[in-house]
C-alpha positions as CSV (number, residue, x, y, z in Angstrom):
1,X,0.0,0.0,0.0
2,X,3.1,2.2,0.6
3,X,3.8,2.0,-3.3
4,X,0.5,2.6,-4.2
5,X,-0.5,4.9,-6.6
6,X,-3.3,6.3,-4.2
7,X,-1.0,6.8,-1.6
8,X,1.4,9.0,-3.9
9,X,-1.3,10.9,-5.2
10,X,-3.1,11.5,-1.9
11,X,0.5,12.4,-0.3
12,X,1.3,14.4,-3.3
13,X,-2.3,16.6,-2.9
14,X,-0.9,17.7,0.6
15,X,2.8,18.6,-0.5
16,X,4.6,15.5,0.3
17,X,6.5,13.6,-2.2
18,X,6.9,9.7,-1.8
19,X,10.3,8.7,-3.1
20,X,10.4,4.6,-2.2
21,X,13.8,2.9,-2.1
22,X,13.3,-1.3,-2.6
23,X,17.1,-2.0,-1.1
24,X,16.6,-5.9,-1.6
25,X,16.3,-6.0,2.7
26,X,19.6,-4.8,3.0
27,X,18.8,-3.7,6.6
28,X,22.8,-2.7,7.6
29,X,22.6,-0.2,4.6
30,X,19.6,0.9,5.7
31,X,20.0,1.6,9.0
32,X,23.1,3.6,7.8
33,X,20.7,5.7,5.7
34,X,18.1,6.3,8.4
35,X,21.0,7.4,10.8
36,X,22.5,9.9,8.4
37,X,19.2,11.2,7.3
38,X,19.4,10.1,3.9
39,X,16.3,8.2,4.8
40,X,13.4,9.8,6.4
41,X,11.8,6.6,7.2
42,X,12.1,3.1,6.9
43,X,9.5,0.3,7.4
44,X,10.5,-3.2,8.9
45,X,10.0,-5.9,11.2
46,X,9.9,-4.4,14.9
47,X,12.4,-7.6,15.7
48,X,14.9,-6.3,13.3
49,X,14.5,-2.8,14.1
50,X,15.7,-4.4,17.6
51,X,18.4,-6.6,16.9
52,X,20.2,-5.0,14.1
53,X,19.6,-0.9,15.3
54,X,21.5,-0.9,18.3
55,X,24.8,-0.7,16.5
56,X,23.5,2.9,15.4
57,X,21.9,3.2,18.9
58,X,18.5,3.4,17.7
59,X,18.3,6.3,15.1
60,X,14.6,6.4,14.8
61,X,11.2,6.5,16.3
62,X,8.2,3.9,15.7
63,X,5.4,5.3,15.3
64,X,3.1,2.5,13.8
65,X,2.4,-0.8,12.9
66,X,1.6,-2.0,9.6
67,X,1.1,-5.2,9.0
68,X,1.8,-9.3,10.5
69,X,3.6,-11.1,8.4
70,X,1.6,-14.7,7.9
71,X,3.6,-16.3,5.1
72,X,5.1,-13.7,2.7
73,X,8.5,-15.0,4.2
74,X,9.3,-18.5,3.5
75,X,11.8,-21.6,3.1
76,X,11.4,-23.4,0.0
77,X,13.2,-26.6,-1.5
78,X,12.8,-28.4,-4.3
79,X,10.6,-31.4,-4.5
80,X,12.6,-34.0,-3.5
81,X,13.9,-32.3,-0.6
82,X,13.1,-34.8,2.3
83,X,10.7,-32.9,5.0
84,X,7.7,-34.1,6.9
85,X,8.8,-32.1,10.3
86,X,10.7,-29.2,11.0
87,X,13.1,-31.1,12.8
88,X,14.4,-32.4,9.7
89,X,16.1,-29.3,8.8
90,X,18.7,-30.4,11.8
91,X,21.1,-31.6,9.4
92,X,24.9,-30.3,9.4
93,X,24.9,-30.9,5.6
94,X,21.7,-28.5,5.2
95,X,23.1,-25.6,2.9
96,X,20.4,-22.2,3.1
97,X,20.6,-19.6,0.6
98,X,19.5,-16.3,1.9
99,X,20.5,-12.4,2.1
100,X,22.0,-11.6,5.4
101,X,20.3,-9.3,7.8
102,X,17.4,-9.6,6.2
103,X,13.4,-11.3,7.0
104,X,14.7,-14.5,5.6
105,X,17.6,-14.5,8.0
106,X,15.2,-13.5,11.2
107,X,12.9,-16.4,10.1
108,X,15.6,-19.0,10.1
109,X,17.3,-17.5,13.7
110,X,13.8,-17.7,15.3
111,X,13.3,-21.1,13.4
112,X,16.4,-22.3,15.0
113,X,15.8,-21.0,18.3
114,X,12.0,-21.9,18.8
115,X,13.0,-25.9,18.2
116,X,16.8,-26.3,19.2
117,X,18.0,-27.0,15.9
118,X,21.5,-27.7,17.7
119,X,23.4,-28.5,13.8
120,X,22.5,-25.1,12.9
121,X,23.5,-23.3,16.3
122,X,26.9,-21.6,16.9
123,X,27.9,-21.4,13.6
124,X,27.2,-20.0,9.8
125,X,28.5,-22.5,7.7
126,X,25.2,-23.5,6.2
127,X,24.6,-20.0,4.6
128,X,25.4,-19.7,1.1
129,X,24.4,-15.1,0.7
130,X,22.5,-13.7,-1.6
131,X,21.6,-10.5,-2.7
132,X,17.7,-10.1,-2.2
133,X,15.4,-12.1,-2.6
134,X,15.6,-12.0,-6.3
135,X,18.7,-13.1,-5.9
136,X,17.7,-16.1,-3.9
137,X,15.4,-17.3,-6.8
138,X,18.0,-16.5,-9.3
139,X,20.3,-18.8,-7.7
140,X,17.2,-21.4,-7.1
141,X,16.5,-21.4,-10.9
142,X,20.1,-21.5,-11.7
143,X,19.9,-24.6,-8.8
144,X,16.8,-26.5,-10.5
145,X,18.1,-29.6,-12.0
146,X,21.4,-30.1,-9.9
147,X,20.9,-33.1,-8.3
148,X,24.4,-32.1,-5.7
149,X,21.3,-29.1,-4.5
150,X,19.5,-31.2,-2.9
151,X,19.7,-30.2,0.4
152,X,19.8,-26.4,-0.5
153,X,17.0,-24.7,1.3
154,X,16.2,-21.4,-0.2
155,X,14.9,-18.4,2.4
156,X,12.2,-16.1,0.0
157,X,9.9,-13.4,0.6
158,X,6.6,-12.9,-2.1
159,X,6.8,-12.5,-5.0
160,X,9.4,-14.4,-5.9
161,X,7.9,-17.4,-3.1
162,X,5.0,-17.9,-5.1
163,X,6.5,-17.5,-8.5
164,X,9.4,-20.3,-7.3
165,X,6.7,-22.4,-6.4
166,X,4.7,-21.8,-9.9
167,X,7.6,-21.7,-12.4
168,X,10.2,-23.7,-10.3
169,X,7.8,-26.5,-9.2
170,X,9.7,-25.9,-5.7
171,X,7.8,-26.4,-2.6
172,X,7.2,-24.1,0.6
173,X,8.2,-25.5,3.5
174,X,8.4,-23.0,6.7
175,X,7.8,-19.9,6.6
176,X,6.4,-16.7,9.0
177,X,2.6,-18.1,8.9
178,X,4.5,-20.4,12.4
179,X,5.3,-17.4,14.3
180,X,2.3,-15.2,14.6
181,X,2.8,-12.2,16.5
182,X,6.6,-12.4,15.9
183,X,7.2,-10.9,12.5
184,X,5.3,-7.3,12.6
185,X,5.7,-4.8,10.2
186,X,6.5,-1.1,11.7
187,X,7.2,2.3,10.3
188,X,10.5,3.7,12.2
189,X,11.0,7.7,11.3
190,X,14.4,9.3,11.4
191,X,14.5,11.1,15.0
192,X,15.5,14.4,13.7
193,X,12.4,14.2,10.9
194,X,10.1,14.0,14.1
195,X,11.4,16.6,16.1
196,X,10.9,18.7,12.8
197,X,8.0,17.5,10.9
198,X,5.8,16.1,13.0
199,X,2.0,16.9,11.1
200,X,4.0,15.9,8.2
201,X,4.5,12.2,9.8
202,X,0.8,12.7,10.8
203,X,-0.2,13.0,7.3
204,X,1.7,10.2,6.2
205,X,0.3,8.1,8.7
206,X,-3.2,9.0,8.6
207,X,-3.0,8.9,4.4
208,X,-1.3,5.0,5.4
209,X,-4.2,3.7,6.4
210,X,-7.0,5.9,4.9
211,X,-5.4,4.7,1.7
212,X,-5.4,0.4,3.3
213,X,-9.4,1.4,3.8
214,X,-9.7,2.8,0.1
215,X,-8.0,-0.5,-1.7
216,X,-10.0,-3.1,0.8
217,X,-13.3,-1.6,-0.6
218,X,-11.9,-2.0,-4.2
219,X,-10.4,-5.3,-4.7
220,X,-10.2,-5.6,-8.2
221,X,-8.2,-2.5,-8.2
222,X,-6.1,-3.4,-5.3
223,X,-5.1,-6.6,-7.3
224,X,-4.0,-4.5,-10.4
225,X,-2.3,-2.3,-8.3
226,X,-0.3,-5.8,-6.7
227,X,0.2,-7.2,-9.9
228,X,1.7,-3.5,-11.1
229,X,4.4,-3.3,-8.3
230,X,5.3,-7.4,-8.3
């Protein structure tokens, strides 16, 4: 709904331009950003914001939540991956393709945590990095029919989890849908924005969710507008 058009041209109406950066969940780079001011917000998980913003000592302010994430992070293997219980993924030999400080990698550390996956724990050598999630699917593609991939587990976030499992015949097998309440969605505002534009922030806010009211009463345009940004 961010990248809507109704939310740029309602934000535009009021004097506020939308500029939104898609950094692939690159969420050191961004935190950078947000701390210098180059970003004036940022929207993430409220664990992340957490875990990875206390090396920049928490440069911003939350001042909503968005949305729970119930599946539009995922695992996916191919089909001949063996798994009929989530304790199967507690294999040293398991390989997971991911991007680093991302929603994939917060799914997996809370996957591994939850159920004392003890091969995982203590060390990284199962992570093969990519670069966004695209470039998880690009490497799953590339992946398909190498028979030495079968134990690569590939850590997606929609589209690309639903195209994988429509053009890649792969299969979903964990994903945020197992940890309600854990994986919510916030907007976090750079600190020296809100000291200085706070019925600015308002606006934005308010238009957020006037504009989440406006596409739930118009489906059929809420699914062009989906299909326009994916």
């Amino acid at each position: 709904f961010i990248r809507s058009t109704e939310m740029r041209k309602r934000l535009a109406r009021k004097g506020i331009m939308l500029d939104f950066k898609d950094d692939g969940g690159a969420y050191a780079d961004r935190f950078k950003k947000l701390n210098d001011s180059e970003y004036d917000f940022i929207v993430l998980p409220i664990s992340s914001y957490m875990e990875h913003g206390s090396r920049y000592n928490y440069p911003g302010v939350i001042t909503g939540a968005i949305s729970e994430s119930r599946g539009a992070d995922a695992l996916l293997a191919f089909r001949d991956f063996p798994f009929a219980k989530i304790n199967d993924l507690n294999d040293s030999e398991i390989n997971i393709v991911l991007t680093p400080d991302s929603p994939s990698e917060d799914l997996i550390n809370l996957t591994i945590t939850n159920f004392d996956l003890d091969e995982l724990q203590g060390n990284q050598q199962w992570m093969i990095e990519a670069n966004g999630s695209e470039g998880v699917y690009k490497q799953a593609k590339s992946d398909q029919n190498n028979p030495a991939k079968l134990k690569h587990i590939y850590s997606m976030w929609e589209p690309d989890i639903s195209n994988a499992v429509e053009n890649l015949g792969m299969k979903k097998i964990w994903g945020s849908d197992n940890f309600r309440n854990y994986i919510i969605d916030v907007f976090v505002f750079n600190r020296k924005y809100v000291n200085s534009k706070e019925e600015e922030i308002r606006e934005i806010i308010r238009t957020y969710f006037e504009v989440v009211d406006y596409y739930m009463a118009r489906k059929e345009e809420m699914f062009d507008e989906l299909r326009s940004v994916t």
